[in-house]
C-alpha positions as CSV (number, residue, x, y, z in Angstrom):
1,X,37.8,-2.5,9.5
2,X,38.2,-1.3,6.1
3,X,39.3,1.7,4.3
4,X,36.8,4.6,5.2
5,X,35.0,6.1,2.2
6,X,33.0,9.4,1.8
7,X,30.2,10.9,0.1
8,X,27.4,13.2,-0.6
9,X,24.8,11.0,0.1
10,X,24.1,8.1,1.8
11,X,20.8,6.5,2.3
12,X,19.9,3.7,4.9
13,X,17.1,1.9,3.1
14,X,16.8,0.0,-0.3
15,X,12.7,0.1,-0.3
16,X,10.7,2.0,-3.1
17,X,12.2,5.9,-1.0
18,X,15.3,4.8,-0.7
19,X,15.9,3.1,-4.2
20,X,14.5,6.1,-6.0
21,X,16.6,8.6,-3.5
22,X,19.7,6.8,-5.4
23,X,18.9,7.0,-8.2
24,X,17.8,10.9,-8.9
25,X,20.8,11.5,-6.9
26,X,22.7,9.5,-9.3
27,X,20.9,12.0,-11.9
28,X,22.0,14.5,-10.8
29,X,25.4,13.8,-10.6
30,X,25.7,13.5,-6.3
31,X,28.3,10.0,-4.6
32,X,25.6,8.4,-3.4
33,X,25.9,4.6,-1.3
34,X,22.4,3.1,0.0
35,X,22.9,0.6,2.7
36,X,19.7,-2.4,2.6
37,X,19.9,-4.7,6.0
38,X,17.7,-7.1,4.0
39,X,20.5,-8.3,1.4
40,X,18.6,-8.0,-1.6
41,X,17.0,-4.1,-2.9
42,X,13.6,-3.1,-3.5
43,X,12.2,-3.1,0.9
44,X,9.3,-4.5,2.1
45,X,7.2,-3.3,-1.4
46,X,9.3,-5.2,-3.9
47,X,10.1,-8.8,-1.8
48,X,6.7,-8.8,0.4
49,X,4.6,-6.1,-0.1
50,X,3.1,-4.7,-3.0
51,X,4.5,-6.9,-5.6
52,X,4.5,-10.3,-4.5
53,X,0.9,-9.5,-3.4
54,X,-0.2,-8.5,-6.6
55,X,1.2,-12.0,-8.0
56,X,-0.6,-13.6,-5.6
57,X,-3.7,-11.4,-6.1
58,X,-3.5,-11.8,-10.4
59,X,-2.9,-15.7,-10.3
60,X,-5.6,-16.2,-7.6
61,X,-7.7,-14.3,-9.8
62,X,-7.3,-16.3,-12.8
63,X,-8.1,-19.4,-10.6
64,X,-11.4,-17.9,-10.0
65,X,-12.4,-17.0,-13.1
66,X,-11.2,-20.6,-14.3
67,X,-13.2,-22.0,-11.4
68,X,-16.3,-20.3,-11.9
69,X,-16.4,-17.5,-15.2
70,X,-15.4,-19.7,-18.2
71,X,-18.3,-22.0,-18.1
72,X,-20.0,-18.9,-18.5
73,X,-18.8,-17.5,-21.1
74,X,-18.6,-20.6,-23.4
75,X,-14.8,-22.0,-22.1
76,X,-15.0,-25.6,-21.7
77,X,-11.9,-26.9,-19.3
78,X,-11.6,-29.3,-16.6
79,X,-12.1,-28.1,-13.1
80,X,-8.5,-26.5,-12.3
81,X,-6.7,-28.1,-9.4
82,X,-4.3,-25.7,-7.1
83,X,-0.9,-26.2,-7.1
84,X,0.5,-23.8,-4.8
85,X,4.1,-24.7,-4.8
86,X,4.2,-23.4,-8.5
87,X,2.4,-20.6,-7.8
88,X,4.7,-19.4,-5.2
89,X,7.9,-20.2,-7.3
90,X,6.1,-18.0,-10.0
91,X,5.2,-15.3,-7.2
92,X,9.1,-15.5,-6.4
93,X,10.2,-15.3,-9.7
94,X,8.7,-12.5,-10.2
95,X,10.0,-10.7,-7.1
96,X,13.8,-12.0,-7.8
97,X,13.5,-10.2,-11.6
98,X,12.2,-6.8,-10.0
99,X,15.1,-6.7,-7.2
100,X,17.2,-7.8,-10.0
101,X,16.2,-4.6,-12.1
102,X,16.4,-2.4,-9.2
103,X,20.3,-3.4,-8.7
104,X,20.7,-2.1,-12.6
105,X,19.4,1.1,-11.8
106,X,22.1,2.0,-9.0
107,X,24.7,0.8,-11.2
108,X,23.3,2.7,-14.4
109,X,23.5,5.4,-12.3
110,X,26.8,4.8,-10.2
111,X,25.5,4.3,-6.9
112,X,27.8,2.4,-4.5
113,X,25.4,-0.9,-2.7
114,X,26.4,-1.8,0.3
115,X,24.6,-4.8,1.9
116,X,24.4,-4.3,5.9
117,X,22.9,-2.3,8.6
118,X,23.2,1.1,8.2
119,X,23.6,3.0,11.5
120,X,24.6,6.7,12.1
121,X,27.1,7.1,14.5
122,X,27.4,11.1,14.7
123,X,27.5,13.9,12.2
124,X,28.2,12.6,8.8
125,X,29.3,9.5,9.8
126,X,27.7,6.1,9.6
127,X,28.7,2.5,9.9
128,X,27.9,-0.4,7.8
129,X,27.8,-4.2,9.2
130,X,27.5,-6.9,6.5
131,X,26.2,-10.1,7.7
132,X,29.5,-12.1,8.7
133,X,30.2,-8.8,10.9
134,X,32.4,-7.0,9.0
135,X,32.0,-3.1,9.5
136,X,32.5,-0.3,7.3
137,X,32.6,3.2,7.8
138,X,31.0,5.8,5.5
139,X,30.9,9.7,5.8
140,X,29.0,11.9,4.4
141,X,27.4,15.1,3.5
142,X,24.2,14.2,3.7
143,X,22.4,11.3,5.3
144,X,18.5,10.2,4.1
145,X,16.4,8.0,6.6
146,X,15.0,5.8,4.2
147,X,13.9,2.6,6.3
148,X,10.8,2.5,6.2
149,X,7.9,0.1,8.6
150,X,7.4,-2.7,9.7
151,X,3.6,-4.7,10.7
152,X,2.4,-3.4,13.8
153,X,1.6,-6.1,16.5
154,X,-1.2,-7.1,18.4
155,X,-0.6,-7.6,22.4
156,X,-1.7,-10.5,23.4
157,X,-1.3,-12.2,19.9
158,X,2.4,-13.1,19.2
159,X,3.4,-13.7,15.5
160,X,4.3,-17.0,14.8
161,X,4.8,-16.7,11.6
162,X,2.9,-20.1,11.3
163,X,-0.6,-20.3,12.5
164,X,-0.5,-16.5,13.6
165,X,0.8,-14.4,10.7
166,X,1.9,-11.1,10.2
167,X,1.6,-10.0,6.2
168,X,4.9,-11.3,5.4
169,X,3.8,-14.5,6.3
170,X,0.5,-14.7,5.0
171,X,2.2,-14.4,1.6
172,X,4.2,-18.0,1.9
173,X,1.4,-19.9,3.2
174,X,2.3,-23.6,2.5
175,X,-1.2,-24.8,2.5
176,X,-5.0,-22.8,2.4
177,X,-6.3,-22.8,5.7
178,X,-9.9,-24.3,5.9
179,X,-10.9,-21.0,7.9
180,X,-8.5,-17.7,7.6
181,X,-9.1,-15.0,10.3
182,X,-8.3,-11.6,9.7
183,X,-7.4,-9.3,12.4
184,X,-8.1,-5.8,10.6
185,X,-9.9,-4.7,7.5
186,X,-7.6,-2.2,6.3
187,X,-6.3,-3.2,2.5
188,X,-3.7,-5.2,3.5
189,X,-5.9,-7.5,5.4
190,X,-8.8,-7.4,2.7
191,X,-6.2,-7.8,-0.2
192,X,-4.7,-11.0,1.5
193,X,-7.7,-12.3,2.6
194,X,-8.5,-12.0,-1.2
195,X,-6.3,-14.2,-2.0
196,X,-6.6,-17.1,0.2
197,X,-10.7,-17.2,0.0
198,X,-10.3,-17.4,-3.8
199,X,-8.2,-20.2,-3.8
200,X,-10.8,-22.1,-0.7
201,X,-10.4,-20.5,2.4
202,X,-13.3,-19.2,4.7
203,X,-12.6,-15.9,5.6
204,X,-13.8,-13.7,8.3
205,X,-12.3,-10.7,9.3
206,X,-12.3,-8.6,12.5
207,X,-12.2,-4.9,13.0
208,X,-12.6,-3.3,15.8
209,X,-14.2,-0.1,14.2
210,X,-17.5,-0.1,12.9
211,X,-17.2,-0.2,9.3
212,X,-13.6,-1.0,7.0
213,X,-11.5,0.5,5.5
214,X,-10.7,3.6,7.7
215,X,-10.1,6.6,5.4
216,X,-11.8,6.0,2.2
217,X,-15.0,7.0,1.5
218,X,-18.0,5.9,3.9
219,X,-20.6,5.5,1.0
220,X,-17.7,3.7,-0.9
221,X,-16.6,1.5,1.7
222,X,-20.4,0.3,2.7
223,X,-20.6,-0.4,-1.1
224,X,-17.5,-2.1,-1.0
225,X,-18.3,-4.4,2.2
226,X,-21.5,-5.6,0.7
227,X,-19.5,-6.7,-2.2
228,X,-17.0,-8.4,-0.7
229,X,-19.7,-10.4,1.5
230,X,-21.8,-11.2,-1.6
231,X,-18.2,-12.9,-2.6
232,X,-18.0,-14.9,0.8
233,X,-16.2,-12.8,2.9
234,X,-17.5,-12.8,6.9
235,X,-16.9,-9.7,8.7
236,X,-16.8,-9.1,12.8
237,X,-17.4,-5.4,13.3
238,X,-17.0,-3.4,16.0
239,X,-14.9,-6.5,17.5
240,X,-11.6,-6.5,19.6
241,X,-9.1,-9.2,19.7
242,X,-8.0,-10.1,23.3
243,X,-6.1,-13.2,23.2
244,X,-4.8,-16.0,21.0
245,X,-4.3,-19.3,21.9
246,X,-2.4,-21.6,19.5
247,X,-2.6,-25.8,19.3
248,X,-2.5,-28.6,17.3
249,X,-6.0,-28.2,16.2
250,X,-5.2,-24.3,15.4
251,X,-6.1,-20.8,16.8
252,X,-8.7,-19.9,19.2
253,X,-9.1,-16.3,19.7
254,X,-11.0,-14.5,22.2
255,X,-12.9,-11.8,21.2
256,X,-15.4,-8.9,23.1
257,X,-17.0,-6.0,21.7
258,X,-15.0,-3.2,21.1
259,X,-17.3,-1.3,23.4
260,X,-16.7,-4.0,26.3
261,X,-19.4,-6.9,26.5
262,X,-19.3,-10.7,27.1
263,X,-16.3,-12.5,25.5
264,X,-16.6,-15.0,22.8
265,X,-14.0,-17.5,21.2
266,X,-13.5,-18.1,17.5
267,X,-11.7,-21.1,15.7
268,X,-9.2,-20.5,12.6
269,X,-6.5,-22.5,10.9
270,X,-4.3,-19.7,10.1
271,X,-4.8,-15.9,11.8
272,X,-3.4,-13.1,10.2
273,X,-3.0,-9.9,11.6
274,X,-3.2,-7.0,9.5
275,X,-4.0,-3.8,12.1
276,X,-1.2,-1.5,10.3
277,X,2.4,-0.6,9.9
278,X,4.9,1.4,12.3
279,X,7.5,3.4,11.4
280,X,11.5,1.1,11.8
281,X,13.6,2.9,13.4
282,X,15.0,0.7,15.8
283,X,19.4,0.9,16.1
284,X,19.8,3.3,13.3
285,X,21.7,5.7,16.0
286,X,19.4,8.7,15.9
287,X,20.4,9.4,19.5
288,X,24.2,9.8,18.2
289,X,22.7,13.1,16.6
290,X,20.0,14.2,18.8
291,X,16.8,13.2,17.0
292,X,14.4,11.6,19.2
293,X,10.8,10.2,17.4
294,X,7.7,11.5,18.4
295,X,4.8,9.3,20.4
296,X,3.9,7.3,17.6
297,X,7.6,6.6,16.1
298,X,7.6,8.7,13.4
299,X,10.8,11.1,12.8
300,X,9.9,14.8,13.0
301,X,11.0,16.5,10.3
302,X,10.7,20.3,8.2
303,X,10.3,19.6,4.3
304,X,12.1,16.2,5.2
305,X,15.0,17.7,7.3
306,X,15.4,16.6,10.5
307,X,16.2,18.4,13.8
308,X,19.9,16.8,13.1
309,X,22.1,19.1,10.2
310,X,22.4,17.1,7.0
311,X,20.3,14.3,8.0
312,X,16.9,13.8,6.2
313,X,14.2,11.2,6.5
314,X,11.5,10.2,4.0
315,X,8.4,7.7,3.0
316,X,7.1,5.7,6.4
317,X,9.5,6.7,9.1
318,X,7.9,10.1,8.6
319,X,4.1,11.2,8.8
320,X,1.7,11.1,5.6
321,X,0.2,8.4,4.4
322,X,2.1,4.5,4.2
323,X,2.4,4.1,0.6
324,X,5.3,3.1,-1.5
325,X,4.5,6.0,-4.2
326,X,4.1,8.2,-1.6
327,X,8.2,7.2,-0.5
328,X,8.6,7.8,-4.3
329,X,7.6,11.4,-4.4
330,X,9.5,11.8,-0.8
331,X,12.7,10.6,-2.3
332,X,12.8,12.9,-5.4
333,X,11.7,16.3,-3.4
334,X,14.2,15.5,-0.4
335,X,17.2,14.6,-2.9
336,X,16.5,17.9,-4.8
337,X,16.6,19.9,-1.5
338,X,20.1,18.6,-1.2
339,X,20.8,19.3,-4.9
340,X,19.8,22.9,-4.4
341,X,17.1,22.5,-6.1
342,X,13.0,23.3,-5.6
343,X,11.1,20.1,-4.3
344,X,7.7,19.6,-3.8
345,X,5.0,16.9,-2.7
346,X,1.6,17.6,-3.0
347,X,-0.1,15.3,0.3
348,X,-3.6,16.2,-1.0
349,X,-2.7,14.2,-4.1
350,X,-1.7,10.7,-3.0
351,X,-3.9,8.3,-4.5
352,X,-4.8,5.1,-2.4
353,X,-5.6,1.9,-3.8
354,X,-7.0,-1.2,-2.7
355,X,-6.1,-4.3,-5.4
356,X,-9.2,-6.6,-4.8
357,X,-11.8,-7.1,-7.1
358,X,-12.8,-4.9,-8.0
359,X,-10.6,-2.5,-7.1
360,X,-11.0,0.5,-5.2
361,X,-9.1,4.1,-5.7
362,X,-9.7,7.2,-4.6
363,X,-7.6,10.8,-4.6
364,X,-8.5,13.4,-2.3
365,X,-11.2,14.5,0.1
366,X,-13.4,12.1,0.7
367,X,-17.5,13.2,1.3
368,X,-17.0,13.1,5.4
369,X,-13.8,15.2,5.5
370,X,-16.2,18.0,3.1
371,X,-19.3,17.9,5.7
372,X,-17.2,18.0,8.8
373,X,-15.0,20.7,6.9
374,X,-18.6,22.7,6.2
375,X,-17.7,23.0,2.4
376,X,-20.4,23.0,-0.3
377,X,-20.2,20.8,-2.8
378,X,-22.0,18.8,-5.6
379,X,-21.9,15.6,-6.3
380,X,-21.7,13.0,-9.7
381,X,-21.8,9.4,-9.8
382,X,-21.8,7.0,-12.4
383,X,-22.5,3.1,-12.2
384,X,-20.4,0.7,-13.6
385,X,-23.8,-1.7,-13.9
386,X,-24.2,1.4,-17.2
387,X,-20.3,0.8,-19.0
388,X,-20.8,-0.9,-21.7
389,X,-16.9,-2.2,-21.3
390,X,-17.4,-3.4,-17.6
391,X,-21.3,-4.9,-18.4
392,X,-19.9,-7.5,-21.9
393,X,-16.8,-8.0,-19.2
394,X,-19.1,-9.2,-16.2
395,X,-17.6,-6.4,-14.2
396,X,-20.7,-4.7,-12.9
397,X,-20.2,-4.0,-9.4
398,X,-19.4,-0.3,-8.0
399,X,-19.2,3.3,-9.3
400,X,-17.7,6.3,-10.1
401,X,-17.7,9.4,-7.8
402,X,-16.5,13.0,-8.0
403,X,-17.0,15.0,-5.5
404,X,-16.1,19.1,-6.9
405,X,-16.8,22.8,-5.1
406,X,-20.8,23.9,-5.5
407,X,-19.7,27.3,-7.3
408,X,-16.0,27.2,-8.6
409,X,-17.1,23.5,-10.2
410,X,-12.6,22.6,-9.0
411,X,-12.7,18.9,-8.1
412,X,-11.8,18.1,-4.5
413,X,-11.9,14.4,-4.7
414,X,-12.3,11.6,-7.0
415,X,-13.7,7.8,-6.0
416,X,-13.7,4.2,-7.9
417,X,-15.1,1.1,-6.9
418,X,-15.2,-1.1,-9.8
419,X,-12.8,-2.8,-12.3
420,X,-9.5,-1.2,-12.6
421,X,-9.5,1.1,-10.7
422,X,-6.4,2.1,-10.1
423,X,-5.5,2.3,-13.4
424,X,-8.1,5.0,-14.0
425,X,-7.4,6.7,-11.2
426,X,-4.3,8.4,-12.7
427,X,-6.5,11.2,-14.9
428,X,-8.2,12.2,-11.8
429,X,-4.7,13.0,-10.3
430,X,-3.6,15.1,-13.2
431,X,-7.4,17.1,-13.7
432,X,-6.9,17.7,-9.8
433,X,-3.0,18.6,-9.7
434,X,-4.1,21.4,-12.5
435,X,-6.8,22.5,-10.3
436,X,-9.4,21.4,-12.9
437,X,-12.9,21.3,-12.7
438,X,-15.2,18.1,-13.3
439,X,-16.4,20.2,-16.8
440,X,-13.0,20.2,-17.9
441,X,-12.7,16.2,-18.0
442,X,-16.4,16.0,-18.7
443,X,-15.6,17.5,-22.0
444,X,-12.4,15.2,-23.1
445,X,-13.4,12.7,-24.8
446,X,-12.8,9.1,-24.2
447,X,-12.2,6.1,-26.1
448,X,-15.2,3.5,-27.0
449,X,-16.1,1.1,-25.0
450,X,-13.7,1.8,-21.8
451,X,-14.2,1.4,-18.4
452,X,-12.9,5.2,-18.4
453,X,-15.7,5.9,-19.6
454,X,-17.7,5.6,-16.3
455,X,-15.0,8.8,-14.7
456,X,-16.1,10.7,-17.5
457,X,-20.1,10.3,-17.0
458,X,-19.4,10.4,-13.4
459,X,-17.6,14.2,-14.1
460,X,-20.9,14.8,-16.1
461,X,-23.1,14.0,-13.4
462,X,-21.5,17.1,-11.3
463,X,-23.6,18.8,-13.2
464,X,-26.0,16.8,-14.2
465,X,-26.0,15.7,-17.7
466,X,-24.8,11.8,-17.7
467,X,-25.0,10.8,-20.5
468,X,-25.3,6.8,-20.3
469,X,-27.5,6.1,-17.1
């Protein structure tokens, strides 16, 4: 045992909440320690999540466009061959500089990092137990639940982290399977599945609801399946996974109609399973102060306290949507509660993206939620087919949609399917965090030729006077 240390804050969870916890509580001038199990900073997002999928997803890319696009446009190389081992190394690369960064940022802004398991183990107290079993013991004003989720399984299909692969795995592939199945068209799935099909797997993916994508857009999402099919993708809708059997030849996995109907089997090299994220909660000690999860694991808690005094909980472990920025925007309102200060997170405003190509983003209601809601509203849409940036590009596929109140004209939900669109989303945010009305953007003007060009014609078409198509 060593010497027992205090402060005002500790947080159990290096990920993208916990990190930025830290570090505005750093800021603002609070002893902070954050405890990561994993060893390294930066959670699932930063070592295999968002970022080493994003390598994946750029480099696979450029093998595409090397593949198929230069010829095209007047690039004369030799077929490129695939060397996967270097693209992984570069993927890890990558990952090792951004967890390096995030260990500056405690120490630029004096956090104490304390590699272990963080557990509470009563009011203001919590232990740390580093990987050769050593434990520490912290107190504390203040403890933040910062850990996070983990993939959620699939009974009757146990991860092997070989031929059956959670999203983790499915990132270190060694080889590309001849045929990739994908349990779940949700983004992870779609964006994985991205990856390997550009780089020669088959890929066919299988959701048990009738369409993808739950939560964005319906009119988007039908857009956005037909695109990805016209790219090679083979989808099984309305299809339930039963069983997996795994052999030398690979994975056979029964399958029925999600409404119940005869059984069929289906071959694959490699399955992943993508069907969503849990909250992890598992040994932090929440029963050593009274806090008990609800039926779907998440913490309960009231502007991020919990029912326990001076513990908080933020990002996954607690209900909104699973999104790293969304942890972000958590850690900052939660810490300033504890500061004494005002914070504030706006749900309404959490913009989703999906980082395939093209890319799909979208903030706020969606056209379903605004008809089952019985709201009136007005519609403008814009096709990328009519950008002059995205048609000299080759980036023609999708639109731009705003969806904004049939008197008032204030914009209740923007939509982008097409190239970089989740870049452009970011305007959409700050015309609807200001309560803005599609006029108001219609009438900024926007750099020639842009892609952001479509929002703005899209904003016009509210009203009716695009400009462009």
């Amino acid at each position: 045992m060593s010497q027992e240390q205090s402060f005002d804050v500790v947080i159990i969870g290096g990920g993208p909440g916990g990190y930025n916890a830290a570090v505005r509580a750093g800021q603002l001038g609070l002893k902070t320690a954050i405890i990561e199990s994993r060893g390294v900073l930066g959670g699932t997002c930063l070592n295999v999540g968002c970022m080493p999928s994003k390598a994946l997803l750029h480099a696979s890319e450029l093998f595409e466009a090397a593949t198929h696009e230069f010829k095209t446009i007047g690039i004369e190389v030799p077929a490129p061959t695939l060397n996967l081992v270097q693209m992984m190394k570069a993927k890890q690369d990558s990952v090792t500089a951004l967890t390096k960064g995030v260990e500056f940022l405690m120490k630029k802004n004096k956090v104490t990092y304390l590699p272990g398991f963080g557990k509470i183990e009563g009011a203001g107290k919590v232990s740390v137990t580093a990987q050769d079993g050593s434990v520490q013991q912290l107190t504390t004003k203040n403890i933040v639940i910062a850990t996070g989720s983990e993939p959620t399984p699939l009974p009757g299909v146990a991860v092997d982290q070989k031929q059956i692969v959670d999203s983790t795995g499915a990132l270190s592939l060694p080889t590309v399977p001849k045929h990739l199945v994908v349990v779940g068209a949700g983004i992870i799935g779609l964006e994985l599945g991205s990856v390997w099909r550009r780089l020669g797997a088959k890929v066919t993916v299988v959701e048990f609801l009738d369409r993808i994508t739950p939560g964005m857009d319906t009119e988007v999402a039908t857009q956005f399946q037909k695109i990805l099919t016209k790219q090679g993708f083979e989808f099984k809708l309305g299809t339930k996974v039963t069983a997996a059997k795994t052999s030398a030849k690979g994975v056979a996995l029964s399958l029925e109609a999600a409404k119940g109907g005869n059984a069929e089997t289906l071959e694959a090299d490699v399955v992943l399973v993508a069907i969503g994220r849990r909250p992890f909660t598992s040994g932090l000690g929440l029963e050593n102060v009274g806090i008990a999860t609800d039926q779907r694991g998440f913490i309960p808690t009231d502007h991020f306290k919990t029912s326990a005094p001076g513990v908080w909980a933020i990002g996954d472990v607690i209900t909104g949507p699973m999104l790293a920025h969304k942890a972000e925007e958590d850690a900052v309102a939660a810490i300033e509660f504890i500061a004494g200060k005002a914070g504030h997170v706006d749900y309404d405003l959490v913009p989703s993206v999906v980082y395939t190509f093209p890319e799909v983003s979208w903030v706020g209601k969606t056209e379903d939620q605004l008809k089952a809601a019985g709201v009136q509203y007005k519609v403008g849409k814009f096709p990328f087919m009519a950008n002059s940036r995205a048609k000299i590009n080759h980036e023609t596929d999708g639109f731009v949609k705003f969806l904004a109140d049939a008197k008032t004209d204030r914009v209740y939900g923007v939509h982008i399917l097409g190239p970089q669109a989740g870049e452009m989303i970011g305007e959409a945010c700050v015309l609807m965090a200001f309560g803005g009305a599609s006029e108001d953007l219609a009438r900024i003007c926007h750099p020639h030729p842009t892609r952001s060009e479509a929002v703005r014609q899209a904003a016009m078409g509210v009203e009716g006077w695009t400009m462009q198509a």
